[in-house]
PyMOL Python script that loads the backbone (N, CA, C, O; Angstrom):
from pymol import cmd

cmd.read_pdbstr("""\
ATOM      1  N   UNK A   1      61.485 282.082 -44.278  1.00  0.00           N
ATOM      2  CA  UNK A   1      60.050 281.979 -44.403  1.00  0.00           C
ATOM      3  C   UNK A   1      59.635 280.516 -44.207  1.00  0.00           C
ATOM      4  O   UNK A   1      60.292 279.665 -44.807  1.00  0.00           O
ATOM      5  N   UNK A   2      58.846 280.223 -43.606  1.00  0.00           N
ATOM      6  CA  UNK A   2      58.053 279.030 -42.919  1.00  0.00           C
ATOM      7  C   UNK A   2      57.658 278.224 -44.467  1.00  0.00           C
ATOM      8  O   UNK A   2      57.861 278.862 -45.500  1.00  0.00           O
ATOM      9  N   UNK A   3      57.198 277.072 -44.534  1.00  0.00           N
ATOM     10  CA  UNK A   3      56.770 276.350 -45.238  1.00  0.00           C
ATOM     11  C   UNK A   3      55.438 275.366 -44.585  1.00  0.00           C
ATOM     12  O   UNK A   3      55.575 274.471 -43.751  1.00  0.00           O
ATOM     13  N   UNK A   4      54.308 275.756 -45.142  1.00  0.00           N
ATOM     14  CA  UNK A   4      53.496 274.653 -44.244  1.00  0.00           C
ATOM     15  C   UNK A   4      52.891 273.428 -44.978  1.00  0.00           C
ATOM     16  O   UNK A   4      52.308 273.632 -46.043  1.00  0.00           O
ATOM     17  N   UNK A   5      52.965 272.470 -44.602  1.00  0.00           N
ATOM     18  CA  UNK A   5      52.534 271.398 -45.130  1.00  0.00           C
ATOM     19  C   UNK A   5      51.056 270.642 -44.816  1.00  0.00           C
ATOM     20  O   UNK A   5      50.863 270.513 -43.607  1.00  0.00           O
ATOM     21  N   UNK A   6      49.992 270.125 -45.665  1.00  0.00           N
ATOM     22  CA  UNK A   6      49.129 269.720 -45.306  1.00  0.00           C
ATOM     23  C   UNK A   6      48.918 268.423 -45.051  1.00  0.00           C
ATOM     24  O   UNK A   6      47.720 268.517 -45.320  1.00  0.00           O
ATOM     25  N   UNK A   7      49.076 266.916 -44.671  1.00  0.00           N
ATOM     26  CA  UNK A   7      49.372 265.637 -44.554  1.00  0.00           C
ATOM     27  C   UNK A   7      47.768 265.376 -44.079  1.00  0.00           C
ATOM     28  O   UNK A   7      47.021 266.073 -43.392  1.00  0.00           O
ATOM     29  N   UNK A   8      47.605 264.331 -44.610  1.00  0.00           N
ATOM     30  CA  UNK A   8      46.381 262.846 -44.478  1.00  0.00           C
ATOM     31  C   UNK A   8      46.707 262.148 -44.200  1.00  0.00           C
ATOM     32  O   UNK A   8      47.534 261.573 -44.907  1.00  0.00           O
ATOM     33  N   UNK A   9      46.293 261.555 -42.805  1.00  0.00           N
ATOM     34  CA  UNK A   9      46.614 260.154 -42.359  1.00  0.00           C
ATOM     35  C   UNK A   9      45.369 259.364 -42.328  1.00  0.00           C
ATOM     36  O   UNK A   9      44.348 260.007 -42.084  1.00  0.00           O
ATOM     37  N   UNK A  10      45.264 258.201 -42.510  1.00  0.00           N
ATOM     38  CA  UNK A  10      44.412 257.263 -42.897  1.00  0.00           C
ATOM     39  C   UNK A  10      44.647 256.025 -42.214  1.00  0.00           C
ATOM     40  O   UNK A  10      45.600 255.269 -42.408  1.00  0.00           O
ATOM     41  N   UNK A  11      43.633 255.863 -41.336  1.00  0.00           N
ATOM     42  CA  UNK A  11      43.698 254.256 -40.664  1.00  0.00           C
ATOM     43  C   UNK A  11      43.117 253.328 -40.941  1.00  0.00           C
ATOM     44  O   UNK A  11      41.997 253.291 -40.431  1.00  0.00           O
ATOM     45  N   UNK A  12      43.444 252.303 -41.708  1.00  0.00           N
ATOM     46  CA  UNK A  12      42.823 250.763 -42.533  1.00  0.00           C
ATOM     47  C   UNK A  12      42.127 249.883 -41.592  1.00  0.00           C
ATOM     48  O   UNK A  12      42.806 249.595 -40.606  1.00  0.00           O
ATOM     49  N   UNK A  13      41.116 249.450 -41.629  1.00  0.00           N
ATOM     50  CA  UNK A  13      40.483 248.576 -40.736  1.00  0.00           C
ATOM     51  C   UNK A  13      41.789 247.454 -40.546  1.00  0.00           C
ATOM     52  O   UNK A  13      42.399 247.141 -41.569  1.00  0.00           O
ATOM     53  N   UNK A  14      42.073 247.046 -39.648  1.00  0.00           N
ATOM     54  CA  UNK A  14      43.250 246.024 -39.607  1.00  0.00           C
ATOM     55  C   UNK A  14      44.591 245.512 -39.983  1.00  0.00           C
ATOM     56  O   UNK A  14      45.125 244.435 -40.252  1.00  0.00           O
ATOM     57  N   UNK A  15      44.932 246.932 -39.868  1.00  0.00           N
ATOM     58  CA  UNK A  15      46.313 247.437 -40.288  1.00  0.00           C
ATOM     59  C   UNK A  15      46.625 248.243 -39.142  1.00  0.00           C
ATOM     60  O   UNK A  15      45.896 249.103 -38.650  1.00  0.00           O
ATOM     61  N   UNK A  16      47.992 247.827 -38.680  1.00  0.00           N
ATOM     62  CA  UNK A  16      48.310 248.597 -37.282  1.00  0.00           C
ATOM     63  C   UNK A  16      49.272 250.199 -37.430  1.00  0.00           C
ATOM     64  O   UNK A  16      49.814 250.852 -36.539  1.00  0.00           O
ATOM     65  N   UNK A  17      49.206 250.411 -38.662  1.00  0.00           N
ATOM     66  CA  UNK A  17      50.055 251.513 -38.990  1.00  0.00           C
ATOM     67  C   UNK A  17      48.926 252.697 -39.750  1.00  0.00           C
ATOM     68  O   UNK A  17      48.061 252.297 -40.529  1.00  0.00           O
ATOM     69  N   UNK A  18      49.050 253.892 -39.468  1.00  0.00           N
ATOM     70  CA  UNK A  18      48.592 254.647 -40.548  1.00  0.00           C
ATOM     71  C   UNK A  18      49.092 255.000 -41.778  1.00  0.00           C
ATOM     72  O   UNK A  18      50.282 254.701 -41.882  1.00  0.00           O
ATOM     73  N   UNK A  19      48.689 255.450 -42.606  1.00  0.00           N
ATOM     74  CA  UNK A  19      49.383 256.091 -44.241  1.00  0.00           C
ATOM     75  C   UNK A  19      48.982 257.325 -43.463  1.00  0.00           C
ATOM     76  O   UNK A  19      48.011 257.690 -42.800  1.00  0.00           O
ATOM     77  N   UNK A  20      50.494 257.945 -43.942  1.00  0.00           N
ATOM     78  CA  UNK A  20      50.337 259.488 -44.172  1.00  0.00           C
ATOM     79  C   UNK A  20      50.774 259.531 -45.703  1.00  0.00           C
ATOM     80  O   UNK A  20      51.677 258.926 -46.282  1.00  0.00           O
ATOM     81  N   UNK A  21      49.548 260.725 -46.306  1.00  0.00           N
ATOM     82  CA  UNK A  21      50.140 261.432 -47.102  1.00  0.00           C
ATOM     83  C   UNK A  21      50.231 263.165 -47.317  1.00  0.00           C
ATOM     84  O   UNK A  21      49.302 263.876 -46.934  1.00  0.00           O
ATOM     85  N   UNK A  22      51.357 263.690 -47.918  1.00  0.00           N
ATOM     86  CA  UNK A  22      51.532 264.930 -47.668  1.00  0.00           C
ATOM     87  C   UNK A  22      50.608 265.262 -48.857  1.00  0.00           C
ATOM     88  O   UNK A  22      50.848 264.758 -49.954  1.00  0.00           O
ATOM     89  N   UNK A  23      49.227 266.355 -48.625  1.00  0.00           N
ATOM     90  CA  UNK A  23      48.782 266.741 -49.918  1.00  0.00           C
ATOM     91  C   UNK A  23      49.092 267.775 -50.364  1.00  0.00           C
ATOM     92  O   UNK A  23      48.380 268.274 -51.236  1.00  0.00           O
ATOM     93  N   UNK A  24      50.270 268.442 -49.907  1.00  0.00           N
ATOM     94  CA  UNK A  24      50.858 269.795 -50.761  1.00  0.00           C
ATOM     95  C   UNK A  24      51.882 270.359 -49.638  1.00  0.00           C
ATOM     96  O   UNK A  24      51.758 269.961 -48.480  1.00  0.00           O
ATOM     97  N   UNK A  25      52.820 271.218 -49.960  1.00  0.00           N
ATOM     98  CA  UNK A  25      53.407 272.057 -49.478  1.00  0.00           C
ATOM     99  C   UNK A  25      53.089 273.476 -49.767  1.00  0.00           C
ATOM    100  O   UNK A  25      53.057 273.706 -50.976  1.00  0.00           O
ATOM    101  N   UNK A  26      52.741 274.928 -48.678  1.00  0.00           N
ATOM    102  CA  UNK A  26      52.638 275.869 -49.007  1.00  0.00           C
ATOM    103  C   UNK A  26      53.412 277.083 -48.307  1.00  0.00           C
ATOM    104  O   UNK A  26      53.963 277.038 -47.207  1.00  0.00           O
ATOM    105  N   UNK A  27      53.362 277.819 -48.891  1.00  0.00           N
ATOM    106  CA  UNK A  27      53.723 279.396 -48.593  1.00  0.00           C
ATOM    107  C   UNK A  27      52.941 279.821 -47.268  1.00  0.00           C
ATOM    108  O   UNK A  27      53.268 280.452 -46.263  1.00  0.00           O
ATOM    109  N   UNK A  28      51.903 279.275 -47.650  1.00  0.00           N
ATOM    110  CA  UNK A  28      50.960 280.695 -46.836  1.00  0.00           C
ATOM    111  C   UNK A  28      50.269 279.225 -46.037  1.00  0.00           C
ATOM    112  O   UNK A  28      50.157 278.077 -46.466  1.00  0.00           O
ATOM    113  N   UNK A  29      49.830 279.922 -44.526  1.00  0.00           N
ATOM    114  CA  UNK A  29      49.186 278.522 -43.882  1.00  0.00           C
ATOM    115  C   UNK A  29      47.683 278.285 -44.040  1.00  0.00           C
ATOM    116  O   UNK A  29      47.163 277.242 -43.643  1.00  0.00           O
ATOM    117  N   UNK A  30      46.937 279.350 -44.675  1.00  0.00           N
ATOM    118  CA  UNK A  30      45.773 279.621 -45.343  1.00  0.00           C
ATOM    119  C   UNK A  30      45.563 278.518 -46.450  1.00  0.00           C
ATOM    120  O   UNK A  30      44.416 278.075 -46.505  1.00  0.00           O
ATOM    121  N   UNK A  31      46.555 277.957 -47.415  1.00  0.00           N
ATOM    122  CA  UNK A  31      46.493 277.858 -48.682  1.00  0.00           C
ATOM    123  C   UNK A  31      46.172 276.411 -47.906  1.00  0.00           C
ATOM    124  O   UNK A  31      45.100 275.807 -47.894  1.00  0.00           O
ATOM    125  N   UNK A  32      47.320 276.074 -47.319  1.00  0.00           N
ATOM    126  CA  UNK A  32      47.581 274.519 -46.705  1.00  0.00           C
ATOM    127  C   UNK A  32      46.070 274.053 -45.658  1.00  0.00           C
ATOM    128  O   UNK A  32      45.614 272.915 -45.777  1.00  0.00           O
ATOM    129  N   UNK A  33      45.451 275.020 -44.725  1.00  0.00           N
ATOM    130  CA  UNK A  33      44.298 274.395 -44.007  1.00  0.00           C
ATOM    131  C   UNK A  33      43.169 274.496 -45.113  1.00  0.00           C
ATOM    132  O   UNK A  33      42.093 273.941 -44.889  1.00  0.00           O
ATOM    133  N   UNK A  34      43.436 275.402 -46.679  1.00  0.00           N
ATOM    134  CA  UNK A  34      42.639 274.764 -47.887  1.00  0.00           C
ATOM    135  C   UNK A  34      42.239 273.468 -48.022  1.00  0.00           C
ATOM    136  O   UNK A  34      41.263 272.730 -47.887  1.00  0.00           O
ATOM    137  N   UNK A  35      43.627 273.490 -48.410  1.00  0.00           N
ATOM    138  CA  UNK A  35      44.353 271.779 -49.010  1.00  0.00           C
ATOM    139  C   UNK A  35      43.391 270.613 -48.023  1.00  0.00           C
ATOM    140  O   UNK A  35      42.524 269.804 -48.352  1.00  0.00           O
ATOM    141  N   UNK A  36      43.996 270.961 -46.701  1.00  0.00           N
ATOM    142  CA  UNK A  36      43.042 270.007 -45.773  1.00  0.00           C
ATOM    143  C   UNK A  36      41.714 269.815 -45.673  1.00  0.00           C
ATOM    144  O   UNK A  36      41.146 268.750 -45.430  1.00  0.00           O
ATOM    145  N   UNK A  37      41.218 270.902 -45.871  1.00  0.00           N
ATOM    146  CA  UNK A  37      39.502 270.860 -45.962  1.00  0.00           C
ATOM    147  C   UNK A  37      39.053 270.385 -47.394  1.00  0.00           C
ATOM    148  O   UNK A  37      37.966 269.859 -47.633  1.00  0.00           O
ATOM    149  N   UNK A  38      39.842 270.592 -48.125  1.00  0.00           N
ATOM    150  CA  UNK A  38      38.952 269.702 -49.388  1.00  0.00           C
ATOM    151  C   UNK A  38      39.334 267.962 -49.583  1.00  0.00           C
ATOM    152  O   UNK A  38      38.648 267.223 -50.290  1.00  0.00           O
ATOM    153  N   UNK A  39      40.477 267.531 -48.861  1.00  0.00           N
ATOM    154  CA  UNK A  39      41.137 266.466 -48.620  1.00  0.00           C
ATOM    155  C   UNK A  39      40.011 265.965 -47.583  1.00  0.00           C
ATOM    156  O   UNK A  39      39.870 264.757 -47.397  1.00  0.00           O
ATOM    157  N   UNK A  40      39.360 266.735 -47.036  1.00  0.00           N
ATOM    158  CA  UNK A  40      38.365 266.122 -45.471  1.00  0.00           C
ATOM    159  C   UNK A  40      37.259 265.659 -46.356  1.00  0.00           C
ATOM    160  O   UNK A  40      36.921 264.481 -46.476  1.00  0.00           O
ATOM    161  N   UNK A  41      36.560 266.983 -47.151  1.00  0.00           N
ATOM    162  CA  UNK A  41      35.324 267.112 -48.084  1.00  0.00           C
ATOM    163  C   UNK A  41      35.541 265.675 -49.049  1.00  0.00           C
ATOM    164  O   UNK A  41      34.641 264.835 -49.056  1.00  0.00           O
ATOM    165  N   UNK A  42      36.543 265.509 -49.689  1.00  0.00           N
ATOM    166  CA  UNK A  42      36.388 264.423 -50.553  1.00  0.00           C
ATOM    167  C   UNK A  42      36.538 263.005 -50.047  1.00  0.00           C
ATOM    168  O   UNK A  42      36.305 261.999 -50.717  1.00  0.00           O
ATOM    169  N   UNK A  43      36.903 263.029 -48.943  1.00  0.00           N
ATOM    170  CA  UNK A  43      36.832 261.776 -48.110  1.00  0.00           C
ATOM    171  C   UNK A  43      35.805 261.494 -47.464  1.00  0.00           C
ATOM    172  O   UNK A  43      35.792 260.274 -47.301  1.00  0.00           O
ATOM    173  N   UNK A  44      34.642 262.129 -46.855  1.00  0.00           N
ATOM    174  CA  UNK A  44      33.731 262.324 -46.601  1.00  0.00           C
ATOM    175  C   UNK A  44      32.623 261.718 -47.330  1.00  0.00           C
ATOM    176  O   UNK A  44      31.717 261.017 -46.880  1.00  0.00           O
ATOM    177  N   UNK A  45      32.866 262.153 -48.694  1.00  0.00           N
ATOM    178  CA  UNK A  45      32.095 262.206 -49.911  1.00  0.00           C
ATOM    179  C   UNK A  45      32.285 260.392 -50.230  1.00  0.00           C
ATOM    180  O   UNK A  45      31.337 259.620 -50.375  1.00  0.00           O
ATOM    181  N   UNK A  46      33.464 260.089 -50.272  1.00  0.00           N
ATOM    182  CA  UNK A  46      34.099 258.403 -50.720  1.00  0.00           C
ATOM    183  C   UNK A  46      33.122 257.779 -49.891  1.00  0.00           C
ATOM    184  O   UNK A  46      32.718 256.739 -50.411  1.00  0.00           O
ATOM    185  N   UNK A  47      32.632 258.016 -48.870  1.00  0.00           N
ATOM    186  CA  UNK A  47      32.001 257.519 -47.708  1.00  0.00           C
ATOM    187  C   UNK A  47      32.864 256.232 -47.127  1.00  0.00           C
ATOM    188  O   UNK A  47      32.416 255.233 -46.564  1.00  0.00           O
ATOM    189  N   UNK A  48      33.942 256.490 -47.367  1.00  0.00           N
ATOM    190  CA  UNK A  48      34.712 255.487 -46.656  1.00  0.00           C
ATOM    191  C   UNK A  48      34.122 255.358 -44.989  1.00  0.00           C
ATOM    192  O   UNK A  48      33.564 256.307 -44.439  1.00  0.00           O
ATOM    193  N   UNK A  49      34.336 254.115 -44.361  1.00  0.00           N
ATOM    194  CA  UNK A  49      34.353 253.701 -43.007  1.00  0.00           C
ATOM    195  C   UNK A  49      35.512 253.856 -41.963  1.00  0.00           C
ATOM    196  O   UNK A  49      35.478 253.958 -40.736  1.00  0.00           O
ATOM    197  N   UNK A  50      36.607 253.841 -42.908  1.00  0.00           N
ATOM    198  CA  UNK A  50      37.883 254.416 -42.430  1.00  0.00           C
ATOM    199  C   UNK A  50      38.115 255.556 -41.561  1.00  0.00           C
ATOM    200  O   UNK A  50      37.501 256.573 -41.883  1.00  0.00           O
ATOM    201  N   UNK A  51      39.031 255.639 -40.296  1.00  0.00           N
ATOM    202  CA  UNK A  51      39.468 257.256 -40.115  1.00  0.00           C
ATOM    203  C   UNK A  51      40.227 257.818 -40.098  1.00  0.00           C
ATOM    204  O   UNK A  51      41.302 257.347 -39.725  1.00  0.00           O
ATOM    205  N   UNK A  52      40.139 258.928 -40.426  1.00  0.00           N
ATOM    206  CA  UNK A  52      41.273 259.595 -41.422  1.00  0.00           C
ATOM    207  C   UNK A  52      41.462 260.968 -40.504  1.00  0.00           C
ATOM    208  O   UNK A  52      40.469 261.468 -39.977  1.00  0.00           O
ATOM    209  N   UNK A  53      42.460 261.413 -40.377  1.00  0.00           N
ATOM    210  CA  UNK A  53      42.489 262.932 -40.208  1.00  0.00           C
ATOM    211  C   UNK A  53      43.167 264.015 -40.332  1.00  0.00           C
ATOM    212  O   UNK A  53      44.079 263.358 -39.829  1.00  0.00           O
ATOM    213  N   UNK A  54      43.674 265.139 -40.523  1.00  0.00           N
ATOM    214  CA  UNK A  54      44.246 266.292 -41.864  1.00  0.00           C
ATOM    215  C   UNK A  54      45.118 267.089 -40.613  1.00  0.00           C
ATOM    216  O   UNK A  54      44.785 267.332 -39.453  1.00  0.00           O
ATOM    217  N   UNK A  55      45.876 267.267 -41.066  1.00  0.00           N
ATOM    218  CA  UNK A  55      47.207 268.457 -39.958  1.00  0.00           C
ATOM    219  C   UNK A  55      47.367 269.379 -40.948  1.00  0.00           C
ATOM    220  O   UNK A  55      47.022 269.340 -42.129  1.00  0.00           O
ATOM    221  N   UNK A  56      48.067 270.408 -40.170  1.00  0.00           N
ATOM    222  CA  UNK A  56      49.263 271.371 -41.173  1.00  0.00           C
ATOM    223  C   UNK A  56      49.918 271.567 -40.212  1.00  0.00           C
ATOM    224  O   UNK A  56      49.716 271.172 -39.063  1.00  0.00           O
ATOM    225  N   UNK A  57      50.906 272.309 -40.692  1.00  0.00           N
ATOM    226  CA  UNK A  57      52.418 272.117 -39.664  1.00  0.00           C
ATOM    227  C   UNK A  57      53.387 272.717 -40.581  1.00  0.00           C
ATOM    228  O   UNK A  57      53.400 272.675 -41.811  1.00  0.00           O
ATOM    229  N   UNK A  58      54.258 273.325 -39.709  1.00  0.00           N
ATOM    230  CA  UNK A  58      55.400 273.744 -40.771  1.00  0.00           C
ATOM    231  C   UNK A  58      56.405 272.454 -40.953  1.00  0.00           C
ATOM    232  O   UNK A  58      56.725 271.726 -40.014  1.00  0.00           O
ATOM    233  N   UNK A  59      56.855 272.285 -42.324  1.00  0.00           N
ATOM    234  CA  UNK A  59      57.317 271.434 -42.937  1.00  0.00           C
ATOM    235  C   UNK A  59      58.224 270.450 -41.968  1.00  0.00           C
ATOM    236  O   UNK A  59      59.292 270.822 -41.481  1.00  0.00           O
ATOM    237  N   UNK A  60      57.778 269.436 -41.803  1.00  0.00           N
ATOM    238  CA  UNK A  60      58.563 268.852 -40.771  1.00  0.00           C
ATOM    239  C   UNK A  60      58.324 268.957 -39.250  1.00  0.00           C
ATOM    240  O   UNK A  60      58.844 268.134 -38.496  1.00  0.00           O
ATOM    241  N   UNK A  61      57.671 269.792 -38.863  1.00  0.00           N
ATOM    242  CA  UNK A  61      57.532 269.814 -37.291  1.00  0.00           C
ATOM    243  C   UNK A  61      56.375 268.792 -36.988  1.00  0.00           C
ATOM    244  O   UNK A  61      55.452 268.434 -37.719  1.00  0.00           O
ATOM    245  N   UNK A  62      56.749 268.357 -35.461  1.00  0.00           N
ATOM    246  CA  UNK A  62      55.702 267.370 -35.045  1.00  0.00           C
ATOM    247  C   UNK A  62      54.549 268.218 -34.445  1.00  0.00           C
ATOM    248  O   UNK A  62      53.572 267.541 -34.126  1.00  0.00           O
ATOM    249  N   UNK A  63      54.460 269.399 -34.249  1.00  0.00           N
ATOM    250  CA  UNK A  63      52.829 270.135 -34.160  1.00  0.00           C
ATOM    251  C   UNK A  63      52.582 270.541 -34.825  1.00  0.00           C
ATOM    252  O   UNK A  63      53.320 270.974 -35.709  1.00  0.00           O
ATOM    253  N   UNK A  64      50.897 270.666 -34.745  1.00  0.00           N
ATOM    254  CA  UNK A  64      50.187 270.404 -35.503  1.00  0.00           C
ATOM    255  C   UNK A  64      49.716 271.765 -35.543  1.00  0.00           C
ATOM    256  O   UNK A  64      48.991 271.692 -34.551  1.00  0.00           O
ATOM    257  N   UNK A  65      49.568 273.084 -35.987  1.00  0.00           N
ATOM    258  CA  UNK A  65      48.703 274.429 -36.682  1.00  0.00           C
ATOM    259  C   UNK A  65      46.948 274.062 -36.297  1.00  0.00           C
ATOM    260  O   UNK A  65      46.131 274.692 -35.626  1.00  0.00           O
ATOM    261  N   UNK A  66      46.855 272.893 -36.984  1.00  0.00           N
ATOM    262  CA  UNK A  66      45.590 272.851 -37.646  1.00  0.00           C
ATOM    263  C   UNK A  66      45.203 271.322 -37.178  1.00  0.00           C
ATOM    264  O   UNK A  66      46.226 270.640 -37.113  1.00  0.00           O
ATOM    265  N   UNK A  67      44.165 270.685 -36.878  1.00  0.00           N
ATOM    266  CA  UNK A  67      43.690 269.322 -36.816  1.00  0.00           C
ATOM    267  C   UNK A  67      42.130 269.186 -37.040  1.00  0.00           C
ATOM    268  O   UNK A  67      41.291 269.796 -36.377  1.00  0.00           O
ATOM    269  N   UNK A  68      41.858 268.299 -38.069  1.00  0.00           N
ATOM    270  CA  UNK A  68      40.452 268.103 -37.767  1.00  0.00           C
ATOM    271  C   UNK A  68      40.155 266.794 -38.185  1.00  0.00           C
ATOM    272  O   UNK A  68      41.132 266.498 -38.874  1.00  0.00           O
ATOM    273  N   UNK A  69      39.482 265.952 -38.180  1.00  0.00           N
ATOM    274  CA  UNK A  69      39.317 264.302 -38.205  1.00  0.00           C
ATOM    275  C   UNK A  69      37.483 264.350 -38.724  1.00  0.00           C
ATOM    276  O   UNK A  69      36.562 265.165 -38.678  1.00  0.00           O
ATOM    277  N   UNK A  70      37.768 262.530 -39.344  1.00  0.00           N
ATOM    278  CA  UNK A  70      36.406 261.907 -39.856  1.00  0.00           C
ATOM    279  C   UNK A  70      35.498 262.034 -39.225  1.00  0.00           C
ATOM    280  O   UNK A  70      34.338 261.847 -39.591  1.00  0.00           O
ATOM    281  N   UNK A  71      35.810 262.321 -38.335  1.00  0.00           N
ATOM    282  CA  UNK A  71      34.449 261.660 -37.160  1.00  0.00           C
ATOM    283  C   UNK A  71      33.518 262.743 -36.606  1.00  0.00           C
ATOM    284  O   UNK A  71      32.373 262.569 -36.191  1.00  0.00           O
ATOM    285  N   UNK A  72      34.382 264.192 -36.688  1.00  0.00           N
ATOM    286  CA  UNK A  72      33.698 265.164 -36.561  1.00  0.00           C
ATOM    287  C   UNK A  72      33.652 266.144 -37.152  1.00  0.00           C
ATOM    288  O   UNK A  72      34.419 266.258 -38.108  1.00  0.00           O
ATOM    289  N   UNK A  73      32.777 267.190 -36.835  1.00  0.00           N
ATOM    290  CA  UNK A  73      32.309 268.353 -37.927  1.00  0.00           C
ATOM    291  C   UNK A  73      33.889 269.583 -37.221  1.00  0.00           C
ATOM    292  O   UNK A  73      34.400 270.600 -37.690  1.00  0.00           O
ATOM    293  N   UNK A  74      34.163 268.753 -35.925  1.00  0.00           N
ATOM    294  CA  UNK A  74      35.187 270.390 -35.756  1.00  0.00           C
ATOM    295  C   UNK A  74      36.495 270.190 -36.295  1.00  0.00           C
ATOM    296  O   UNK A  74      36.933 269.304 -37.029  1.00  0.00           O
ATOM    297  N   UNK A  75      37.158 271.437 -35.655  1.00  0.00           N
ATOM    298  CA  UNK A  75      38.362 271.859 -36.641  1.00  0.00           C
ATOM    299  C   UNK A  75      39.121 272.675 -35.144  1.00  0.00           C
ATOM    300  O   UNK A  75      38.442 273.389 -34.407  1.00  0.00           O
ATOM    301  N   UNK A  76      40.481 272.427 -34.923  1.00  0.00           N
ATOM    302  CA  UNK A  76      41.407 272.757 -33.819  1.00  0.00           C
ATOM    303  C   UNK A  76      42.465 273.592 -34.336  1.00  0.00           C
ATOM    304  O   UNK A  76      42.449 273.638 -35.566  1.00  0.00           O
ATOM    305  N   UNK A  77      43.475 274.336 -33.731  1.00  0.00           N
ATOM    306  CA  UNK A  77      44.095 274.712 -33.784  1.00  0.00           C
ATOM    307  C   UNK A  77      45.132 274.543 -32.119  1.00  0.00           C
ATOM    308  O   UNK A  77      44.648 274.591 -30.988  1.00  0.00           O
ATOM    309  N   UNK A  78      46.568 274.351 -32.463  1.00  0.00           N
ATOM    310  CA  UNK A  78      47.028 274.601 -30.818  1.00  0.00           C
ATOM    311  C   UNK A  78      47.948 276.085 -30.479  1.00  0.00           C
ATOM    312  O   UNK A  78      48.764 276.735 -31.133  1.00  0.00           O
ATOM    313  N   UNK A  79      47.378 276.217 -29.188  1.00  0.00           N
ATOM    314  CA  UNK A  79      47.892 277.498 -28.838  1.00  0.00           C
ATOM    315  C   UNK A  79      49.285 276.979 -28.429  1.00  0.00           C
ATOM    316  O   UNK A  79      49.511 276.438 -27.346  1.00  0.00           O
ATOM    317  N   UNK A  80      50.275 277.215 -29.479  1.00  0.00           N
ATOM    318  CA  UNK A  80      51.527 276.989 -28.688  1.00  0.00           C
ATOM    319  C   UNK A  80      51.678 277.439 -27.625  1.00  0.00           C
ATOM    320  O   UNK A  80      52.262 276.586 -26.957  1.00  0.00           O
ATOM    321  N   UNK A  81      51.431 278.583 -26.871  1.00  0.00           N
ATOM    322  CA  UNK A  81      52.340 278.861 -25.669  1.00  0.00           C
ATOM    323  C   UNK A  81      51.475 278.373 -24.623  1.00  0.00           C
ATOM    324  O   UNK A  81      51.659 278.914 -23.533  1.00  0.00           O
ATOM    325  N   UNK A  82      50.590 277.501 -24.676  1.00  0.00           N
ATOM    326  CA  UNK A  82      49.488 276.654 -23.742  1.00  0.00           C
ATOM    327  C   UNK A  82      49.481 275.864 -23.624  1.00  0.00           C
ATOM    328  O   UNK A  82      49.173 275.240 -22.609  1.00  0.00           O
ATOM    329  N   UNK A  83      49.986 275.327 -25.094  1.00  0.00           N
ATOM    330  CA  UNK A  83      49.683 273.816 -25.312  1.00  0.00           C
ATOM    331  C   UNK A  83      48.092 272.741 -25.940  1.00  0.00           C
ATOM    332  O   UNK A  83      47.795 271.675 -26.479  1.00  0.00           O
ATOM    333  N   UNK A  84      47.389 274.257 -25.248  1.00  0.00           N
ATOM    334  CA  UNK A  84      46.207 273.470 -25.177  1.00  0.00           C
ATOM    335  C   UNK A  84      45.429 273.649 -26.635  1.00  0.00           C
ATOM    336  O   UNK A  84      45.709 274.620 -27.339  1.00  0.00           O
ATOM    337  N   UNK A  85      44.427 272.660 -27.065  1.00  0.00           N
ATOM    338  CA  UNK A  85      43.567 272.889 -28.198  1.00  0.00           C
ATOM    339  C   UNK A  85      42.490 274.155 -28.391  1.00  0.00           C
ATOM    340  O   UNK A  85      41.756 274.456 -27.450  1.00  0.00           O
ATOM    341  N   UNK A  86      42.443 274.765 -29.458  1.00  0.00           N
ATOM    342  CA  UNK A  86      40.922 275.508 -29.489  1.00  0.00           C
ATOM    343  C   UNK A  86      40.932 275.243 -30.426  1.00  0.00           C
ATOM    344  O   UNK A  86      41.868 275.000 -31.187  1.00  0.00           O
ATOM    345  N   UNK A  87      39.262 275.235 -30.632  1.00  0.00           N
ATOM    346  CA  UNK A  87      38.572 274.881 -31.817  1.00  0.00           C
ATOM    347  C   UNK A  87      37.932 275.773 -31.976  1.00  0.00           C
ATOM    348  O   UNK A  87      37.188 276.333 -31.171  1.00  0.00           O
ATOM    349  N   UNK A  88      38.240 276.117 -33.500  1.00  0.00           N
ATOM    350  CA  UNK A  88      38.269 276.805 -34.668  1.00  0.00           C
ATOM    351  C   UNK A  88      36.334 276.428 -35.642  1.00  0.00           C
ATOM    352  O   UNK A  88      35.641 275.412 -35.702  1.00  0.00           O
ATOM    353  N   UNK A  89      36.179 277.676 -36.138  1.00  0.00           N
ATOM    354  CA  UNK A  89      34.730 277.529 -36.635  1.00  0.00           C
ATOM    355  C   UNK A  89      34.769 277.313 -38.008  1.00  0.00           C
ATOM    356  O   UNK A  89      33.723 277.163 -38.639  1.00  0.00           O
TER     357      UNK A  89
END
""", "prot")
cmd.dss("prot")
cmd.show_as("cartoon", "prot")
cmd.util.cbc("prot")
cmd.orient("prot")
C-alpha cells in the first residue's frame, strides 16, 4: 500500500535554497492534498511575501500527485502516462 506524503517548500527572499517541509504522511491521497490545502490556507493568511508551494507524492517519489503554489488560486495534478499537467478545481 502506497504512502503519500504532503511537503512545503518555501523560498526566502535571498536565500538560494528552498526549505522543504514534510507536513504529514498518509494512507489515503485525499487526507494528504488535505494536509496541503490547509498548509496553502494558513500561509496565505501569514501574508507572507515569500513563495511557497505544496506537493503530494508517494513517499519519496520525485512526482508530484498534486501541485499548487502562492501565487495562484489553481491546483494541478500530473497525468502520469502524459506527463502533462491538469488542473484540478
Amino acid at each position: 500500500m502506497y504512502q503519500f506524503e504532503a511537503v512545503e517548500f518555501v523560498e526566502h527572499v535571498g536565500k538560494a535554497d528552498s526549505d522543504e517541509n514534510v507536513l504529514g504522511v498518509f494512507y489515503e491521497e485525499a487526507d494528504a492534498v488535505k494536509a496541503a490545502r490547509v498548509a496553502r490556507k494558513a500561509f496565505l493568511a501569514s501574508g507572507s511575501k515569500e513563495y511557497a508551494w505544496w506537493v503530494v507524492r508517494v513517499q519519496g517519489a520525485r512526482l508530484a500527485n498534486f501541485i499548487a503554489d502562492s501565487r495562484s488560486d489553481r491546483e494541478f495534478m500530473v497525468d502520469l502516462t502524459t506527463g502533462a499537467l491538469i488542473e484540478i478545481g
